[in-house]
C-alpha positions in Angstrom: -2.9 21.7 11.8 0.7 22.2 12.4 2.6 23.3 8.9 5.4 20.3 9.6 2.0 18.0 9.6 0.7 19.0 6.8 4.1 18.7 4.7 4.1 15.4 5.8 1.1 14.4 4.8 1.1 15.7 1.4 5.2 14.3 1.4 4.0 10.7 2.3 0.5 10.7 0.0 2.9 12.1 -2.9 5.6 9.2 -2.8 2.9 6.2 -2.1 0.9 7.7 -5.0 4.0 7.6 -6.8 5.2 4.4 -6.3 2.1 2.9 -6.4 1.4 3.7 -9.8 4.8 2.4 -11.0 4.2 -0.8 -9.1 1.3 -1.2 -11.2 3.3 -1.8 -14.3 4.8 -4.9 -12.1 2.0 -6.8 -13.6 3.1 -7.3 -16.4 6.7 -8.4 -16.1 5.1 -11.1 -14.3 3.6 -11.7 -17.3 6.5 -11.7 -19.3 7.9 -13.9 -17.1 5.4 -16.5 -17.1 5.3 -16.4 -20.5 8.5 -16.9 -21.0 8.6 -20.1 -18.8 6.0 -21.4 -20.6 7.7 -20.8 -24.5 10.9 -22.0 -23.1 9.3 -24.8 -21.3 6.8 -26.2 -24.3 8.4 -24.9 -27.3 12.4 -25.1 -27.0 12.6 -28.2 -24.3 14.6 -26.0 -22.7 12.6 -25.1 -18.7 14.3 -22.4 -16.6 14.4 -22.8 -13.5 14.1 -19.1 -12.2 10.7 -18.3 -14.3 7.9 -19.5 -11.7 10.0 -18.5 -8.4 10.6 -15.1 -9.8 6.8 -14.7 -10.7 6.4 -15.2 -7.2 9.2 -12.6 -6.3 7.7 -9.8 -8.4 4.2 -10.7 -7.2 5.4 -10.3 -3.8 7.0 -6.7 -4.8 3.6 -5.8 -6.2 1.7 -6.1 -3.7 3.8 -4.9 -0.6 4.6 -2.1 -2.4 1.5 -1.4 -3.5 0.3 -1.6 0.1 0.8 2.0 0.9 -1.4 3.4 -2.3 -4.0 0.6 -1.0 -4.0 2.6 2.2 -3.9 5.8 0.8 -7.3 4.9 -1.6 -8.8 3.7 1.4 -9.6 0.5 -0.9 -8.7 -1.9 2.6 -11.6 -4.1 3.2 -13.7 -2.4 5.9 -16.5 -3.7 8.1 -19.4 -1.0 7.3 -22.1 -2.5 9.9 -22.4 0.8 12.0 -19.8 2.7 10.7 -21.9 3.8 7.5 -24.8 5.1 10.0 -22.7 7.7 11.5 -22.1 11.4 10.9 -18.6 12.3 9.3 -16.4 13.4 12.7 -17.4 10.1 14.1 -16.3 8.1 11.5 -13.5 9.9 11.6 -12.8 9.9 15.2 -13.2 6.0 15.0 -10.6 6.3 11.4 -8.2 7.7 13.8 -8.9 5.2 16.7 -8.2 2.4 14.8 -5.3 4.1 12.8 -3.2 3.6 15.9 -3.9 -0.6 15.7 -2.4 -0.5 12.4 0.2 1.6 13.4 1.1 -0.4 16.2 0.9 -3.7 14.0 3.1 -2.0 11.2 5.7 -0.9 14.0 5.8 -4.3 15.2 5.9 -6.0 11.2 8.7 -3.4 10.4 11.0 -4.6 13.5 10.5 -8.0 13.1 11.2 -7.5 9.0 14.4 -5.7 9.8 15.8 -8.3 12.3 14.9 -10.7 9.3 16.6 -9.0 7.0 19.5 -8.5 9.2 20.1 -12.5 9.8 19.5 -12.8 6.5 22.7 -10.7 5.1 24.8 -11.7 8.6 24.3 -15.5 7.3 23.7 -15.3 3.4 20.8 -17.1 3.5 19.5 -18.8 0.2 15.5 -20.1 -0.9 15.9 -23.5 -0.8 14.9 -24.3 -3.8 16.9 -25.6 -7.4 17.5 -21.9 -8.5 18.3 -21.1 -4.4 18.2 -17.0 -5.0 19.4 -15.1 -2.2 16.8 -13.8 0.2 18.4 -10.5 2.0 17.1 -8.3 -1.7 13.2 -9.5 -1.3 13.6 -8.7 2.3 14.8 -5.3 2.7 11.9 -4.5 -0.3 9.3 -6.4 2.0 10.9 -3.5 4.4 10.3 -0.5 2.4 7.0 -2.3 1.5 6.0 -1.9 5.5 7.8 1.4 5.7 6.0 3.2 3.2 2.4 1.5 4.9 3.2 2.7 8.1 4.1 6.2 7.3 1.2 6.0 4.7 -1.0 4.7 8.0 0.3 7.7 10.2 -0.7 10.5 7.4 -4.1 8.4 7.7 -4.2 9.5 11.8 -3.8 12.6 10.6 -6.3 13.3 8.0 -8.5 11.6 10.2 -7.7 14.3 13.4 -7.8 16.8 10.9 -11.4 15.7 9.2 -13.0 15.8 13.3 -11.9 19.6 13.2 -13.5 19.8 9.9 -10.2 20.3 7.6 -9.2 18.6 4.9 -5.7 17.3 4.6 -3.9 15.7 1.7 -3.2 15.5 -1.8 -6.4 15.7 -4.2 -6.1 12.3 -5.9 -8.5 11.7 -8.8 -8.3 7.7 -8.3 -9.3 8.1 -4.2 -12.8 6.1 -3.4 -13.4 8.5 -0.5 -15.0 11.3 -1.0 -15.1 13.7 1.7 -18.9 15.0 2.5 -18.2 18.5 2.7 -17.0 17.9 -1.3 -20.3 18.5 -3.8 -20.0 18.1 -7.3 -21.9 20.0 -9.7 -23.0 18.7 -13.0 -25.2 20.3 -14.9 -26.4 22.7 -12.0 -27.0 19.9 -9.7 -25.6 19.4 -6.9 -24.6 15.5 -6.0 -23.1 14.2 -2.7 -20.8 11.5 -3.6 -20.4 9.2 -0.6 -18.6 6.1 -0.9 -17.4 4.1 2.1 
């Protein structure tokens, strides 16, 4: 594999990782937040009116930002019916097949997000709700959400070329399900395939 593929491969699995694991900690400022509804609400008579809306915000943050890690721990919902009965370069001649769907879709979700966000800042559009937050800052995140998916989805492509030629490409990630066939494990002098799909 080309050296400019392989630097961004291990460039996009490195920042996804990265952010991922921060967006984790997202969790519990929703928390926080709830919470502190709920004391405001039932102990001081005093509700705010930002506390459930911005749960919803954050919640939104967490999980389109953590959409690229998803991707990258190949923890996506997969339909295993025949794919599980086939030797390793199929699967991952069909991983690369249907890479280019997702790519495609993500293209497609990433224009449509930007021409959102783009009416949204050209007309200062508000949620429609009592608190009525401005909209454009949740959208161009949802943007960077897709971004960092679809580059995510193209090192994908790539691994998956590279793992038909038999290569391995990408970061060694201790928290990735996928464990490549050609990898053994010894414990104790054994040897144990690890295959989880």
């Amino acid at each position: 594999m080309p050296v400019i593929i392989k630097k961004f491969v291990h460039t996009v699995d490195a920042i996804n990782n990265m952010v991922g694991k921060w967006v984790l900690y997202l969790v519990f400022v929703i928390m926080g937040i709830l919470i502190y509804s709920a004391i405001s609400r039932y102990f001081f008579k005093n509700p705010v009116i930002w506390g459930v809306e911005m749960a919803q915000f954050s919640m939104v943050v967490y999980y389109i930002l953590g959409g690229g890690f998803s991707i990258l721990l190949q923890s996506h919902v997969r339909m295993d019916v025949l794919y599980t009965r086939w030797g390793r370069r199929r699967q991952s001649g069909m991983d690369a097949f249907t890479s280019l769907f997702l790519i495609a879709y993500l293209s497609l979700l990433l224009y449509g997000g930007i021409s959102s966000t783009i009416y949204s800042i050209e007309f200062n559009q508000h949620n429609n709700t009592a608190w009525g937050p401005p909209i454009a800052p949740l959208k161009c995140v949802l943007d960077i959400g897709i971004l960092l998916m679809l580059l995510q989805s193209i090192s994908e492509f790539f691994k998956a070329i590279a793992r038909t030629k038999g290569i391995v490409l990408g970061l060694r990630i201790p928290d990735l399900r996928l464990v490549e066939a050609s990898d053994l494990e010894k414990i104790s002098g054994v040897e144990v395939a690890v295959r989880c799909r």
